[in-house]
Steps between C-alpha positions, in 0.01 A plus 500: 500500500604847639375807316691634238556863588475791208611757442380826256724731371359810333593839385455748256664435131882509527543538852714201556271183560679268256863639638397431852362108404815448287733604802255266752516209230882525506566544847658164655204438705455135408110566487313368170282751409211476261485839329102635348548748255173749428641649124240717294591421077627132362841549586618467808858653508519477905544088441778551276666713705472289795561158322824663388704477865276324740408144353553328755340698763148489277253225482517421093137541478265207257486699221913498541462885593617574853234769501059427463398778307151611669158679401210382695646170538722592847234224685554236255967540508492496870266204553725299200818634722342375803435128350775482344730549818284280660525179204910574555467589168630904573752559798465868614481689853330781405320756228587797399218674254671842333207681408471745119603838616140613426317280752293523813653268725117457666342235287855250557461570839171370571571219243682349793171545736160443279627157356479223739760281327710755458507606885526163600825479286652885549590716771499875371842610617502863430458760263822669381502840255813664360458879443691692215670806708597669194114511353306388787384865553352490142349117497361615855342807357355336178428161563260332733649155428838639653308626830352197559807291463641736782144436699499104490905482591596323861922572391570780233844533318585847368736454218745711310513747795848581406385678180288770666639729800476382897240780526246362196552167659392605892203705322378186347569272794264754680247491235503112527459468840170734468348215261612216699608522831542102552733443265887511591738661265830435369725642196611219303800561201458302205289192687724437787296414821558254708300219508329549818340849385340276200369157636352407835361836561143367591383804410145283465542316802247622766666415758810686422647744681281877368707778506209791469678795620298828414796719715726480250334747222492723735902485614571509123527863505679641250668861496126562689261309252271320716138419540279197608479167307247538203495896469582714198858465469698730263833338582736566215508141415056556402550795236613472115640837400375601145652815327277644231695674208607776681899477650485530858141454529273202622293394784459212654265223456377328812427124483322328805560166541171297424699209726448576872537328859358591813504363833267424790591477866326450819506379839172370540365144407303461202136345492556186277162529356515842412873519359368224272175643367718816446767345311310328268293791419810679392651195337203482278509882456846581447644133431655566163661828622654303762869405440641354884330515838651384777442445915542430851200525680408494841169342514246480794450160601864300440812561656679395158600753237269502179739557231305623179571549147403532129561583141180727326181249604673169633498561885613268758605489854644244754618523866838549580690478807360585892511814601796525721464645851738799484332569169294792429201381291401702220397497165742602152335504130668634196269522168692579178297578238386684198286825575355351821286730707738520804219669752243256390710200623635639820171636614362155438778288661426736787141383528621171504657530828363405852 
């Protein structure tokens, strides 16, 4: 049997997740789609909200719920789902798991990576996260939970852009970018996107096509605001303005994002031996602070790509294509993460090389 891809769709409470799944369930795609729902409290409004239009675009679910309400128990639904697809007794395509607005989107990840059955069932499509542009600046400020849905994404949708001005828009754009560079961008209004910006993205795959461009942070220039990837930014889009009592006076409050990438690039082949010993020394260090890490490396030794990746301490790599004559060979890494000690890590992935 083929695996089943997934897909996860987070973002921060009411930024549009159960929108965007209703207009994706509705859509005349003909797909069957098997929908996970991740609710905190006993009742799960999403379902009926869902159940309402799209019936028969939803897998009616055992429990006669097209939704599986999930705590700790995300292991157990998709292994059910699996055998059940496989007895005939469930006819779907895909999954869809809509994460509670307050979640890391880590653990769900590597769900799909630390359970044998499970991996041997499930191919992690992609991460996708919606972002609020009306009170992103505030979630981003004051919550860690809405940083780190930013830090995981591989697509992000930036709804309700048409309540804010173009300018407050481009300023957090820019601020986005800064915290994940990997991820491609797109305004959606009231959940429509077309289907190929949601499925297929194989965001996870790693032999897809890696788009790690660090040049582009520093062409995103505007009105003169520019400085290197990771650096203290005080872009508009970073400050929340308080005014204390007084009319006309304030000051403003700078907030640093916690939620940072960075990337490495170099010419020179890596030693296999010591690229490994380093990366699992910071893997062990800095594991949990570790959102997405990414790579193509050129490696002394093969004349194949090694295409690397991970998600906080579940590594893996695998070879990708040949190097192709005209090609130059070099290495690309990006590392998003949480408070990661950018000189530590380049400095080391420099003693890794030949």
């Amino acid at each position: 049997m083929p695996l089943i891809p997934a897909t996860i769709l987070t973002g921060f409470l009411g930024s549009g997740k159960t929108t965007l799944l209703k207009r994706v369930l509705t859509e005349a795609h003909g797909q069957k789609i098997a929908v996970i729902e991740n609710e905190f409290g006993e009742e799960n409004i999403d379902a009926d909200i869902l159940v309402s239009d799209t019936q028969e675009n939803i897998i009616q679910m055992s429990n006669g719920c097209v939704c599986c309400t999930i705590r700790e128990d995300l292991r157990t639904t998709l292994r059910e789902l699996a055998e059940k697809k496989r007895k005939g007794e469930l006819d779907f395509e895909r999954v869809v798991i809509e994460t509670t607005g307050l979640a890391d989107p880590g653990p769900v990840a590597q769900t799909f990576f630390m359970d044998d059955e499970i991996a041997e069932s499930y191919l992690l499509d992609s991460i996708l996260t919606l972002v609020d542009a009306k009170h992103a600046a505030t979630q981003l400020n004051e919550r860690q939970e809405a940083r780190r849905q930013v830090g995981f994404a591989d697509q992000i949708f930036i709804s309700k852009s048409d309540l804010v001005a173009a300018d407050e828009t481009e300023a957090l754009i820019h601020r986005l970018k800064h915290m994940n560079p990997r991820a491609p961008m797109q305004k959606v209004h009231f959940g429509e996107v077309p289907l190929s910006s949601v499925f297929d993205l194989r965001g996870f795959n790693l032999n897809a096509k890696l788009d790690i461009d660090p040049d582009f942070l520093k062409e995103d220039d505007h009105a003169g605001h520019n400085h290197a990837p990771g650096e203290h930014c005080d872009h508009p889009s970073h400050a929340a303005e308080h005014t204390h009592g007084v009319e006309g006076g304030g000051h403003h409050h700078h907030v640093d994002d916690d939620v940072k990438s960075f990337v490495f690039k170099s010419e020179r082949a890596f030693d296999a031996a010591k690229l490994e010993d380093f990366l699992g020394a910071i893997v062990n260090i800095y594991g949990p602070r570790m959102l997405r890490y990414k790579g193509v490396l050129h490696m002394q030794g093969t004349e194949r790509k090694v295409i690397f990746q991970g998600v906080h301490q579940l590594m893996g790599s695998d070879l990708g294509p040949a190097w192709a004559a005209s090609e130059r060979r070099n290495s690309k890494m990006v590392f998003i993460g949480v408070d990661l000690p950018r000189d530590i890590f380049l400095q080391g992935l420099e003693q890794c090389l030949v």
